[in-house]
Every structure is written in C-alpha cells, then in structure tokens.
C-alpha positions in Angstrom: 233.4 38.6 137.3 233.8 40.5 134.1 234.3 37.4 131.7 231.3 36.0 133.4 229.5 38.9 132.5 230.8 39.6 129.2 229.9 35.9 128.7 226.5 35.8 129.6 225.9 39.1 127.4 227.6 37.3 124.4 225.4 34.3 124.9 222.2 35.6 125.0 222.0 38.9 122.8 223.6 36.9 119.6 220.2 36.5 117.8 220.2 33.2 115.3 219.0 33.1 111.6 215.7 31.4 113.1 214.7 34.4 114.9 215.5 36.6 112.3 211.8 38.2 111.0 211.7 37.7 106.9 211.2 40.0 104.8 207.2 39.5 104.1 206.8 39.3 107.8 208.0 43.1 108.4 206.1 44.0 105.7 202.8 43.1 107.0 204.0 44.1 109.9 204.4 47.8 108.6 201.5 47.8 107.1 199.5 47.0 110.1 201.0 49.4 112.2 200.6 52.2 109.3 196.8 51.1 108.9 197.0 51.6 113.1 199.1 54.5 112.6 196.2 56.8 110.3 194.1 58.9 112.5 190.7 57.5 112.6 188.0 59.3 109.8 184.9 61.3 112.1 181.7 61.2 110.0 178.9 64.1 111.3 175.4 63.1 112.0 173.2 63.1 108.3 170.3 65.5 108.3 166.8 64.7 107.0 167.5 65.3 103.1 171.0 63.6 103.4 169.4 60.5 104.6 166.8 60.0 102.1 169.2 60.4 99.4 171.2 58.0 101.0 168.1 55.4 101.2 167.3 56.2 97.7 170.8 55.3 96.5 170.5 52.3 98.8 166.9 50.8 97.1 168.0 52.2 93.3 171.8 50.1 94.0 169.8 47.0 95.5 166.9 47.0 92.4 169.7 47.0 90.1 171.1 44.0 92.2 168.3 41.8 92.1 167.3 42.7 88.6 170.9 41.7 87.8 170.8 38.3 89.2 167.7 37.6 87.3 169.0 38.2 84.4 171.7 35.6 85.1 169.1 33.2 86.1 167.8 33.5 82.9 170.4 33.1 80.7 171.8 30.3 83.1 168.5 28.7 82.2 167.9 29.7 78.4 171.4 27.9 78.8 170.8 24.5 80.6 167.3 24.3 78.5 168.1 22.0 74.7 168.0 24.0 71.8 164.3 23.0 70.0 165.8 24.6 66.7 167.9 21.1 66.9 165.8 19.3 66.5 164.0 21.2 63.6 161.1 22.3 65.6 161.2 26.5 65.4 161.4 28.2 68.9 159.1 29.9 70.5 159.5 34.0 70.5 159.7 35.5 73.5 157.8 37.9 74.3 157.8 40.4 76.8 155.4 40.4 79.8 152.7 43.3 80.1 150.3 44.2 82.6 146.7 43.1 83.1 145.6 46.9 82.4 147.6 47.6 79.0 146.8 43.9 77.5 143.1 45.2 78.3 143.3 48.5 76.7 144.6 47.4 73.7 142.1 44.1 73.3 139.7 47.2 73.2 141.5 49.7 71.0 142.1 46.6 68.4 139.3 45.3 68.3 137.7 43.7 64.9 135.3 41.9 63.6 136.1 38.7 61.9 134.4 37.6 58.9 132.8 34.6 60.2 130.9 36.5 62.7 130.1 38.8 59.5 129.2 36.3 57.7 126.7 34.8 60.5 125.2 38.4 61.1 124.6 38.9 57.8 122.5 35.5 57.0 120.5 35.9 60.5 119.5 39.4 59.2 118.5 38.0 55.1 116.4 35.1 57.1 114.6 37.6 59.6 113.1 38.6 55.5 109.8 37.4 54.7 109.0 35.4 51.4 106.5 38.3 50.5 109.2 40.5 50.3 111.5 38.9 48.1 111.5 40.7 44.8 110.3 37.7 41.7 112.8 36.6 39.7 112.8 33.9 37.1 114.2 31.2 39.8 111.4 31.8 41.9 107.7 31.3 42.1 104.9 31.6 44.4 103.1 28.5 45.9 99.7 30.0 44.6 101.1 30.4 41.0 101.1 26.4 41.4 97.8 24.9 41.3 97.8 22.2 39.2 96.9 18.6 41.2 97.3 15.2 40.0 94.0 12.9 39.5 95.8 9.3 39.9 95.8 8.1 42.6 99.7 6.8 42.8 99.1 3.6 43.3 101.3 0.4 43.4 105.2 0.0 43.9 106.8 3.4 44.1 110.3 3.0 42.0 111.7 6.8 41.8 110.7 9.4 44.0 113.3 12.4 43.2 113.7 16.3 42.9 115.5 17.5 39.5 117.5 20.9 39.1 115.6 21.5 35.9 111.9 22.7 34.7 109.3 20.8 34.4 108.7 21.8 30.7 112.1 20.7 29.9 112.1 17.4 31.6 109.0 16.8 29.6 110.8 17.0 26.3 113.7 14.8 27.4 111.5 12.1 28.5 108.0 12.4 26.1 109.5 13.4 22.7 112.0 12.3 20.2 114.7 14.1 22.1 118.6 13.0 21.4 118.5 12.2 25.0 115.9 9.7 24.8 117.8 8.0 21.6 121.2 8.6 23.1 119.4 6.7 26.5 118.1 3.4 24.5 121.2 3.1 22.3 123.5 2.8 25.5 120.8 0.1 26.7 121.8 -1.8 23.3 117.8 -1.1 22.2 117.1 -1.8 18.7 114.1 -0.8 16.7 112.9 2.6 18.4 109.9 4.1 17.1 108.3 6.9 18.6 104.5 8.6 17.4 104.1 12.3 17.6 101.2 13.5 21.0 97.6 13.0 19.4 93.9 13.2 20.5 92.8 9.7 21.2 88.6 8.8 20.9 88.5 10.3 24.6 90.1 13.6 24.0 92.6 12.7 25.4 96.4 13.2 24.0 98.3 10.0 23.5 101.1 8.7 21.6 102.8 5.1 20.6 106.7 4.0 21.4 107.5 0.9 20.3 111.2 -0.8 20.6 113.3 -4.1 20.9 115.2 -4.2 24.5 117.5 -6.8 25.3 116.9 -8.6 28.4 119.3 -9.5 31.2 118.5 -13.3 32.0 120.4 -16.1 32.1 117.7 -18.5 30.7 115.4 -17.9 28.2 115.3 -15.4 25.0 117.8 -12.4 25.3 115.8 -10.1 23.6 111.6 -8.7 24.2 109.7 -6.6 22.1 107.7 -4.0 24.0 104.9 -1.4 23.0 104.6 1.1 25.0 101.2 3.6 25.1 101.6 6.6 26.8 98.6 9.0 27.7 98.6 12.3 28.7 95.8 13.1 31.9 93.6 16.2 31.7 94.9 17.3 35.0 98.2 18.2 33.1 99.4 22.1 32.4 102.2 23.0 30.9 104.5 24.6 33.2 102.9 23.6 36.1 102.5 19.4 35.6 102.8 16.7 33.5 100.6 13.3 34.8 101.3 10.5 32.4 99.9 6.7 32.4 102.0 4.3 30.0 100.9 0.7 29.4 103.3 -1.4 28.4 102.4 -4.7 26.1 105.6 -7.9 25.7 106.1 -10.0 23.5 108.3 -13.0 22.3 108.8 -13.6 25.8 107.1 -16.4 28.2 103.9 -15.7 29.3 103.8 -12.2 27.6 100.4 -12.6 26.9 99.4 -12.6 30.5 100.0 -9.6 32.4 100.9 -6.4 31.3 103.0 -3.5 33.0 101.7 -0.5 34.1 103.5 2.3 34.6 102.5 6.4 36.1 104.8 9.3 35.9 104.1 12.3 37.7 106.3 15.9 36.7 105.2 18.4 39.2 107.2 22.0 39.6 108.3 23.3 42.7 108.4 27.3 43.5 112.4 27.2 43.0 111.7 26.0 39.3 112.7 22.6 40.0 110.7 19.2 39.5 109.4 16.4 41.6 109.3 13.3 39.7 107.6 10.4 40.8 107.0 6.8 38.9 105.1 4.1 40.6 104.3 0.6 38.2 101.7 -2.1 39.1 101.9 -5.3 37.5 97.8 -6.4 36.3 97.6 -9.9 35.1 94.8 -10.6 32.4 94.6 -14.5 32.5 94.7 -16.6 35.9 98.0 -18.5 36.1 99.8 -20.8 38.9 101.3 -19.1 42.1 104.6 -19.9 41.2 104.4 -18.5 38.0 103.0 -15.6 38.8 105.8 -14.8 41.7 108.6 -15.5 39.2 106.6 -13.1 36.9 106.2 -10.1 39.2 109.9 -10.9 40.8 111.3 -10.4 37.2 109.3 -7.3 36.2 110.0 -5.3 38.9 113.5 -5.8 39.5 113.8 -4.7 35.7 111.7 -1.5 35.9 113.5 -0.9 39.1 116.9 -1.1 37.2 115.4 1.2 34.5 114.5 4.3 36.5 117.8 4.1 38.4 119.5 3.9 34.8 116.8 6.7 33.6 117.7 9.0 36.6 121.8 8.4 36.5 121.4 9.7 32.6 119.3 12.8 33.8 121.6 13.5 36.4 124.2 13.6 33.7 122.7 15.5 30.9 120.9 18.0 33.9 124.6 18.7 34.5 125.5 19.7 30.7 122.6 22.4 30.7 
C-alpha cells in the first residue's frame, strides 16, 4: 500500500516546465493583486462652493479643448491649401475677426471725408451763385454790355460756323489787316502776288479796302493758277469790341467762264460774354450772264468745294496761331 501511495503522490505533485507561471505572468499577477490589495479612496460629498469651482474648472478645461482643436483645424488647412506666393500672386493678410459692434464704432470714430465728395460739395454750392453776383473780371462780360446786331441777313451756303478762344478785336486784325498771319496763311497756300489796301471811306461812307492775289488752283484740267480780287466792305452795324459784319466780293480771272459769276462771301465776328468769338461765313455764288445748265452746275460744284476747303484751311491755321497767344 505504501509504494502505491508514495507513487501516486510522486506522480501527480511533480509539476512540468509547461505549468511553470513565467516570469511576466507573476508580475502582472502581483500587480493586480497589489492594485486589489490598496484600500479603496472615500471621497466626501462637495458643498455648494466646491461644486461650482469644480464646474468652472470643468467649462475653462473644455473651452481650452475646443479652442485647441480649432487651432489644429486651421493650421491642418492653412496646410492642405497651395501656397498663392508660388505662384507669384501675394497672399492675402489675415486678419482677425471683430464684432458687429466694434467694426461699427470705429466706421464712426474714423470717419472722413474724401475729396471727391469735397470736391462735388464744393461745385454744387459755386453753382447755387447767381451771375449777378459774380464779381467782373476781364474774362467776363454781361449780355447787356453786348448789343451790337448784324444787318445781313446770312444768306446762302453756310461754310464755318465756330466759336474762337480769342477777342473779337484780335481776330479782326489776323484776318482784315496785313497781319504776319495772314502772309504766313497765303504763302503756305503757294499764293503769289499779295496785295492788300489799307480800310478807307468808300462814296457811301462806308469803310472798304482792296486784296488782290494769284492762288493756285487744284484741278486736274485746265490753268493751275487764278487771279482773284477781292473787295471787302465793312457794314455800319459793326463796333469795335462788340462785332465785326464784313461783305467781300470776289472777282476771277484767267480762268473759264470767270467773267460770269462772281463769289460772294459774308463774315460775321460777334463776341460772347466769356470774351470769346462766334464766327460765321456763309458764300452765295451770283451769276451775271445766263449760261447752260451744265455749265453752270460744274461752275457752282467747283466754287464751293474750294471756298469750303479754304475756311477749313483758314480755321486749322487759327486754331494754331490761337494756341501760340
């Protein structure tokens, strides 16, 4: 019976090196059973004040949370967003976001005036002025200064119809005297032979004076060259300063025809309150002997589309020497 015993006992309590526990195994072990072992920790109840200063910590901890994680959302996307300075455009500056309330105060504490809105306020108020009240100066006269009317009565083709930055005295010399602008005028037109007379009383009382010249002539056919004299009389409506009405009659010759029509011619100088000058020029082709329709047609065609070539030429130079002054 004993070696049975002692058998069975040496059989079953000889532990193998499978059962053995490892060494990580009876550390965790010990752990546990120390972490089982501690006495558990007793909190007491919070009063009133200890709890809100618990829930104050609690909102301050979870602000800073989420304000945290924005900021990473942010930068993750600043991040994940190309870089516009790449591709040479600048980048935006960032500016940071204020309320409704302090974007309104300070639109009001900032407030300026720009100077186009000056500018406007100040021109509404100068035309609220009246014309009475605007003190005379040279560049300025008033409408009843001006009473001078013309007698003719403007008849025929109107060629020039324009207002001149210049006084009506002055634009009388250029064009009615022996001005270096008139010379300077006909020698650029290749004009030979200028002669002009000096303003005289005529049998009426009236003034007139004589300008004769040599122009040459644009035409494909015929003579290149006309002789013209020119008489130019001065109306009694005319005051110096005020207007200058002037008939000219102008007589061909050497040409075809010449002795059948002649050309006449009206120019009106009239000043304007600002010191400036209307001129007008209307022309009228009369014919003195009856000739054939067709004739006559290619006459007037002619005439006019060189008188009309001479007052454009005429107001181009004024333009010109009007600029010099």
């Amino acid at each position: 019976m004993k070696s049975i015993q002692a058998r069975l006992n040496h059989r079953f309590r000889k532990t193998l090196a499978m059962d053995k526990p490892s060494s990580s195994n009876s550390n965790r072990m010990s752990r546990s059973t120390s972490n089982c072992r501690s006495p558990a920790i007793i909190r007491s109840p919070l009063n009133s004040e200890e709890f809100q200063d618990s829930a104050t910590a609690a909102a301050t901890q979870q602000r800073l949370f989420w304000s945290g994680q924005r900021a990473s959302t942010a930068g993750r996307d600043d991040k994940t967003k190309p870089d516009s300075t790449a591709a040479g455009k600048k980048k935006p500056p960032t500016t940071t976001r204020q309320s409704n309330f302090t974007q309104t105060e300070r639109r009001r504490t900032h407030r300026k005036l720009s100077p186009r809105s000056t500018r406007c306020n100040s021109v509404a108020v100068t035309a609220l002025v009246s014309r009475e009240n605007i003190p005379q100066t040279s560049g300025y006269r008033r409408p009843e200064d001006l009473t001078a009317r013309c007698s003719a009565s403007h008849e025929g083709r109107k060629l020039l119809q324009e207002r001149l930055m210049v006084r009506v005295d002055a634009l009388f010399n250029m064009l009615f005297s022996a001005s270096p602008f008139l010379q300077s005028f006909h020698e650029r037109r290749k004009s030979t032979d200028l002669n002009m007379g000096v303003w005289a009383r005529n049998a009426g009382g009236q003034n007139q004076r004589t300008v004769s010249m040599t122009v040459a002539l644009q035409a494909n056919v015929g003579p290149k060259t006309a002789k013209i004299t020119e008489t130019q009389t001065m109306r009694e409506c005319s005051q110096p300063g005020q207007l200058y009405s002037i008939d000219v009659q102008s007589v061909n010759a050497d040409i075809p025809y010449a002795d059948t029509f002649v050309v006449l011619m009206h120019f009106c100088l009239k000043a304007t309150v600002e010191e400036h000058t209307d001129v007008l020029v209307f022309a009228e082709i009369q014919f003195l002997k009856s000739v054939w329709a067709v004739v006559k047609t290619f006459i007037e065609r002619n005439a006019y589309a060189g008188l009309e070539e001479f007052c454009q030429s005429l107001y181009s130079a004024l333009l010109i020497e009007i600029r010099k002054m």
